[in-house]
DOTORDREN-311786 format. One line per 4 residues: number of its first residue (from 1); their letters; for each residue z, x, y of N, C-alpha, C. Coordinates in steps of 0.2 Angstrom, whole numbers. Example, Ala and Ser with C-alpha at 12.3 -4.5 7.8 and 13.67 -1.06 7.14 Angstrom:
2
1> as> 39,66,-28,39,62,-22,39,66,-16  35,64,-11,36,68,-5,39,64,0
//
This chain:
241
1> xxxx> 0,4,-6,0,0,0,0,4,6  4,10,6,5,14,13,-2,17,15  -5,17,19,-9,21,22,-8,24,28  -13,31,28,-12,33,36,-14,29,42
5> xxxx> -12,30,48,-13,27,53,-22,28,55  -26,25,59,-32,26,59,-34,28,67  -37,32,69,-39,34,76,-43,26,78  -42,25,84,-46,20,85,-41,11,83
9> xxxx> -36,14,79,-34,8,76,-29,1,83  -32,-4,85,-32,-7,89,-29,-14,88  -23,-13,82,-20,-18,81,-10,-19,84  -11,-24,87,-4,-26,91,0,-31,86
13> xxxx> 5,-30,91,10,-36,85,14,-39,91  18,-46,89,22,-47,95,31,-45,90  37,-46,95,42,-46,94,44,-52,96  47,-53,91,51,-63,89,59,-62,89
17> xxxx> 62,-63,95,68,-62,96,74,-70,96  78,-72,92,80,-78,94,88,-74,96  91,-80,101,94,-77,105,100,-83,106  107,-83,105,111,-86,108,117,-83,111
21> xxxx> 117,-84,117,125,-82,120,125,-73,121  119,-72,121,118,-62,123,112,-60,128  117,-61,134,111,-61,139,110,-53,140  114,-48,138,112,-43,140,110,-36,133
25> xxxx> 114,-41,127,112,-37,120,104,-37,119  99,-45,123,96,-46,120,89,-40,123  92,-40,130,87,-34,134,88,-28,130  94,-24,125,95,-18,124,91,-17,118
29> xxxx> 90,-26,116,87,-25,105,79,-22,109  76,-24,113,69,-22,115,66,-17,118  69,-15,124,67,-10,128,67,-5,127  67,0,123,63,6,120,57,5,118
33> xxxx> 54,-2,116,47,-4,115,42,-5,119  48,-9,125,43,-15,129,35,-11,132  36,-3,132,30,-1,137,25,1,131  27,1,125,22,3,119,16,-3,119
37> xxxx> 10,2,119,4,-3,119,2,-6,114  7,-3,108,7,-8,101,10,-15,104  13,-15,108,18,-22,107,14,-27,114  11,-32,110,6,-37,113,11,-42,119
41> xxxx> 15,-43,115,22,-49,118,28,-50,117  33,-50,119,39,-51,115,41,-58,119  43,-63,113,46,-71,114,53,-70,113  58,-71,117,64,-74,115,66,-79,115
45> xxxx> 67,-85,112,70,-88,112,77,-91,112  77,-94,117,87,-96,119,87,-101,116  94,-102,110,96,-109,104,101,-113,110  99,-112,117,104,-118,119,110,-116,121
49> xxxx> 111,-107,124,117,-105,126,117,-108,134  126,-108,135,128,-111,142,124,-107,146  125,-113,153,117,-110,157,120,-107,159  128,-103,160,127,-96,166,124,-91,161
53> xxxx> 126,-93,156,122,-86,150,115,-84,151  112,-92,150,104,-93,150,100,-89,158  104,-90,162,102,-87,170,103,-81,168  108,-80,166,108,-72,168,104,-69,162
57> xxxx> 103,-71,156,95,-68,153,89,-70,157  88,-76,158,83,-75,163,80,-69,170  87,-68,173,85,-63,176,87,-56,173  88,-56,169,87,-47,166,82,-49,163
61> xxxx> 79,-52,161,72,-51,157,67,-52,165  67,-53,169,62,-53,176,57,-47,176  61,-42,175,59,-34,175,51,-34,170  54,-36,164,50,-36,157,43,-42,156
65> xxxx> 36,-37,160,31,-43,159,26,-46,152  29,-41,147,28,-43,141,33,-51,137  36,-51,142,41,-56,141,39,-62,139  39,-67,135,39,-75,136,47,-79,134
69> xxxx> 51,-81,139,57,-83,137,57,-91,137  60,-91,131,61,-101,131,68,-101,127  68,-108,128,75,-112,127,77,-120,123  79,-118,119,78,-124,115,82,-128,119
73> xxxx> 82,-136,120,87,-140,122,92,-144,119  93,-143,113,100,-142,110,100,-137,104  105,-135,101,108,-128,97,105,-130,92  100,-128,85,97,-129,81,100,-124,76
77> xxxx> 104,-119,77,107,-115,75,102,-109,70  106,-103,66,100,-97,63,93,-99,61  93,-101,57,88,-99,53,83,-105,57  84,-110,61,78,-113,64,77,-111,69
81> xxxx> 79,-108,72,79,-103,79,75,-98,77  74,-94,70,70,-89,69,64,-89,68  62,-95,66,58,-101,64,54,-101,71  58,-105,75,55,-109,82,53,-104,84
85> xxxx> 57,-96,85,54,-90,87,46,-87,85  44,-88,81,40,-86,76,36,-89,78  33,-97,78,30,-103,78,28,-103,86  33,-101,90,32,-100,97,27,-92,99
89> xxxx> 28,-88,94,24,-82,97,17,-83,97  12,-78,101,5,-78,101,4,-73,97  6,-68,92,4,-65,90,4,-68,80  -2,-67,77,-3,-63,70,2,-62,67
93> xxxx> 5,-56,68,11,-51,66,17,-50,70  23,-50,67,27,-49,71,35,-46,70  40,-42,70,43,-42,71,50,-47,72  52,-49,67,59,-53,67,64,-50,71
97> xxxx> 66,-51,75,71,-45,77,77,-48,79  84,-49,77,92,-52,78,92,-47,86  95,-51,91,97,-50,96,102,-46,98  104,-45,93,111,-40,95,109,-34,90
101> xxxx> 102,-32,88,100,-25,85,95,-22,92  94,-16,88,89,-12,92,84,-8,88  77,-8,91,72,-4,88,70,1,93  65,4,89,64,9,95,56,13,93
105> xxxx> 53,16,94,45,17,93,44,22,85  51,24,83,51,23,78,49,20,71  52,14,73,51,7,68,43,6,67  41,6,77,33,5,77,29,9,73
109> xxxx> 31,16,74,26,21,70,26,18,61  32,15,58,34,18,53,27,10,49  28,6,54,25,0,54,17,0,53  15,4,56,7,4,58,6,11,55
113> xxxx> 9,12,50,7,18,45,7,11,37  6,7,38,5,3,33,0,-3,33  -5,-3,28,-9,-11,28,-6,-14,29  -7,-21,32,-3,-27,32,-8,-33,29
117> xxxx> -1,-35,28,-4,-41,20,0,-46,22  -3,-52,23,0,-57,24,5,-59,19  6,-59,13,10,-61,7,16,-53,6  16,-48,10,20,-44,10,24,-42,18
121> xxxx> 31,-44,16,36,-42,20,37,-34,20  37,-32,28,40,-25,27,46,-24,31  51,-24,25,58,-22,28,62,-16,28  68,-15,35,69,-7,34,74,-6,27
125> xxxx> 74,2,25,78,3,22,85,7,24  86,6,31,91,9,34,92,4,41  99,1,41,100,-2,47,107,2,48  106,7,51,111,10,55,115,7,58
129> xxxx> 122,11,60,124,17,55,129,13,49  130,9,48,134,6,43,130,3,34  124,2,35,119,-1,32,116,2,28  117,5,22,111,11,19,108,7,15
133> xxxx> 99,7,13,99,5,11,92,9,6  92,15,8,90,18,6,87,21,-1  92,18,-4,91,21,-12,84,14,-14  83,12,-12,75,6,-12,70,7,-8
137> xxxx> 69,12,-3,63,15,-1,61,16,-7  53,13,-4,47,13,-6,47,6,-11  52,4,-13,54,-3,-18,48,-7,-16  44,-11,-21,42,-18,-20,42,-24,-22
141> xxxx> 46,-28,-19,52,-34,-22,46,-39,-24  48,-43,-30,44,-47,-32,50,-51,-36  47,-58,-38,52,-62,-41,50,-62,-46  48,-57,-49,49,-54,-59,53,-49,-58
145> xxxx> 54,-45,-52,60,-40,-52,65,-40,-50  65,-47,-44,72,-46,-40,78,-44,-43  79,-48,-48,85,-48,-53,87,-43,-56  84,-37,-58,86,-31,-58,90,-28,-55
149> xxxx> 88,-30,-47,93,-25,-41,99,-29,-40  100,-35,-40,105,-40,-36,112,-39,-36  114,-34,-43,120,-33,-43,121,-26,-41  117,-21,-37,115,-16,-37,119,-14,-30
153> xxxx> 122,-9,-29,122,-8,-20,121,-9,-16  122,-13,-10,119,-17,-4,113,-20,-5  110,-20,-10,104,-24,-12,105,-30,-9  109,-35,-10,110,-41,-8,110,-41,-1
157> xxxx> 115,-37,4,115,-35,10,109,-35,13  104,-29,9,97,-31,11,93,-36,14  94,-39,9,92,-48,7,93,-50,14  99,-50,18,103,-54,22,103,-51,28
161> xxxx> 97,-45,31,98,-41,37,93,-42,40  88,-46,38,85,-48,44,82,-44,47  78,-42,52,75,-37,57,68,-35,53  66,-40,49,56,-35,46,50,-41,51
165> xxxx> 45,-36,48,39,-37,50,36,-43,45  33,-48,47,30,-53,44,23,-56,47  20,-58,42,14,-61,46,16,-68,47  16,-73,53,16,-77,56,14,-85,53
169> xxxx> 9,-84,52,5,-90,48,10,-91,42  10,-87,37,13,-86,30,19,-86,32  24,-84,36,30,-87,36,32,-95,38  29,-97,42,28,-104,44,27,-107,35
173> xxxx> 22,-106,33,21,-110,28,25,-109,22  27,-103,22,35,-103,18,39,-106,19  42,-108,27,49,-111,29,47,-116,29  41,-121,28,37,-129,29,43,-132,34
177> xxxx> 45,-137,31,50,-141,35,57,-143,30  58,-136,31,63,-136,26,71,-138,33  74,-142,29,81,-143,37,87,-141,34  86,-137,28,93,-136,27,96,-129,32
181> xxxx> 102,-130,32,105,-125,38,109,-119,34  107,-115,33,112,-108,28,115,-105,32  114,-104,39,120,-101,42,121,-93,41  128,-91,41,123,-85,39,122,-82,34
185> xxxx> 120,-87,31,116,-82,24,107,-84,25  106,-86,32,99,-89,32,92,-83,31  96,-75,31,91,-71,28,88,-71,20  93,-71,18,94,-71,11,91,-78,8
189> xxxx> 93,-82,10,89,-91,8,80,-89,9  80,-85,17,71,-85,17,69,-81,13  72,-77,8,70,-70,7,69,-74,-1  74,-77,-5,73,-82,-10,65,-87,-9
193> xxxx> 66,-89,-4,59,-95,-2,51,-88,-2  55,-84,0,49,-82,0,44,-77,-6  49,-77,-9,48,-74,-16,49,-79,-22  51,-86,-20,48,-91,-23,39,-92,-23
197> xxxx> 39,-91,-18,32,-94,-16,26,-88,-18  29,-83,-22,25,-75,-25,23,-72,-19  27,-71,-16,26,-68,-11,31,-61,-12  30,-55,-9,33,-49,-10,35,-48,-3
201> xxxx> 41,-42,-4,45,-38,1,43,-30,0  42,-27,3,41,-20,4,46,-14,7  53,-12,5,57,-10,7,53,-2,11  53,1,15,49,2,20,53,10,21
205> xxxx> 52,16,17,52,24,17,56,22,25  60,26,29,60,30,36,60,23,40  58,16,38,60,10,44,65,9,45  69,10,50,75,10,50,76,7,58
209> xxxx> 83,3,61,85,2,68,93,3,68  94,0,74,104,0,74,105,-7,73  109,-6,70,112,-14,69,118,-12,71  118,-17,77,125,-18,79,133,-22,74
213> xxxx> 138,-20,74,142,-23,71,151,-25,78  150,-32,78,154,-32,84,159,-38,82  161,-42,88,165,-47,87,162,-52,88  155,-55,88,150,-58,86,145,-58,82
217> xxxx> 145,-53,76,143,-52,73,143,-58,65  137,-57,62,138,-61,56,144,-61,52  147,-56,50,153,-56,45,158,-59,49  160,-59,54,165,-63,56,164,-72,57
221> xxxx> 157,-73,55,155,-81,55,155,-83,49  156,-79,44,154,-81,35,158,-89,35  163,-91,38,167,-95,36,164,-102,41  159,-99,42,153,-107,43,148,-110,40
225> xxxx> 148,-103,34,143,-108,29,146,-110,25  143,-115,22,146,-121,15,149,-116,12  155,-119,10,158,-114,1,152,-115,-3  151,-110,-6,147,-110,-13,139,-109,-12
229> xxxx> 137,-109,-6,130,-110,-3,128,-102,-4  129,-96,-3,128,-90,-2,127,-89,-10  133,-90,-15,133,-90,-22,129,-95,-25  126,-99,-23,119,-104,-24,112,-99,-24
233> xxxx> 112,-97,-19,104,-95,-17,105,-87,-21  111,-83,-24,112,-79,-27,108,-79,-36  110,-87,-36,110,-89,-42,101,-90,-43  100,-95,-37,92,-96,-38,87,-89,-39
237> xxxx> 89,-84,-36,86,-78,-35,86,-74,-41  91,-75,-47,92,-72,-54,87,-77,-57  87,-85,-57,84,-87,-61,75,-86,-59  72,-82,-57,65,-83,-53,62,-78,-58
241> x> 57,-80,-59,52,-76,-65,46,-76,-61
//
């Protein structure tokens, strides 16, 4: 799958950023990017945080003409805000990006050193500094092998970090109009759906960003999703041939 990059090669991608209640984490996830000629647009989406929040992203993002900022009019929470984000971009290809991480032109190089396929996700194998997920560089997930890795080292963690590159069409028709709400395990749920639908994951040599860990962060929310929902889609993910 990996190829070298091609002189001449003139392909853009947008960044899909969903966003709530981080007016100023959300400008720090992008702006190493924002001037690279790779990056077509970046959309953020706001799930309906309070408007002094909302204003004050509005105006830090002023600066940033790649920008397109919207705002849902009531809170739809994770996983359909990723969704709305995506479905809103102008771009093919794009960059999932959590709000409160960072990439840097790293990521971009590590990105456009590969074909893109619409039916294969490419995810990092390092979400710095706390995240290693290393030992699965070069991995290609498929739902004849998921089960092998599940009980494997951060393997699962993987599942559930969110921040890869997807083609935009094909994610949409993965998530159809699905309303269940997973909360935080909504990486892990799409990562299931979409290796349902024989779709692969590409764990990704040297792609790496910072993922923040803070007092907003997902581990401190885990007690929002359903009991037993996280151990659900664990289960559906062994059963998959």
């Amino acid at each position: 799958l990996k190829t070298k990059k091609k002189m001449g090669d003139e392909r853009t991608i947008g960044i899909c950023i969903p966003t709530f209640e981080r007016p100023d984490m959300t400008i720090e996830a992008f702006v190493k990017v924002h001037d690279d000629p790779r990056v077509k647009s970046i959309l953020i989406n706001d799930d309906s945080s309070e408007w002094g929040s909302y204003e004050r992203l509005q105006r830090n993002v002023e600066p940033f003409k790649k920008v397109k900022l919207c705002r849902n009019f009531f809170n739809i929470d994770c996983a359909e805000n990723k969704m709305r984000s995506i479905w809103l971009s102008d771009s093919d290809w794009n960059v999932l990006l959590d709000s409160d991480n960072i990439i840097d032109t790293n990521y971009l190089d590590r990105i456009f050193e590969y074909e893109w396929r619409p039916d294969i996700i490419l995810t990092p194998d390092f979400a710095a500094p706390n995240f290693d997920f290393r030992a699965y560089a070069g991995l290609l997930i498929t739902k004849e092998n998921v089960v092998e890795y599940l009980d494997k080292p951060m393997f699962e963690t993987m599942l559930n970090a969110n921040n890869f590159f997807v083609n935009r069409e094909k994610y949409l028709e993965v998530y159809g109009d699905d309303k269940t709400d997973p909360v935080t395990s909504d990486s892990i749920y799409f990562c299931y759906k979409w290796l349902a639908a024989g779709n692969k994951i590409q764990v990704v040599k040297g792609l790496n960003y910072f993922h923040r860990v803070h007092r907003g962060h997902y581990q401190t929310n885990v007690h929002r999703t359903a009991p037993g929902f996280h151990e659900s889609v664990l289960q559906k993910l062994r059963e998959l041939r």
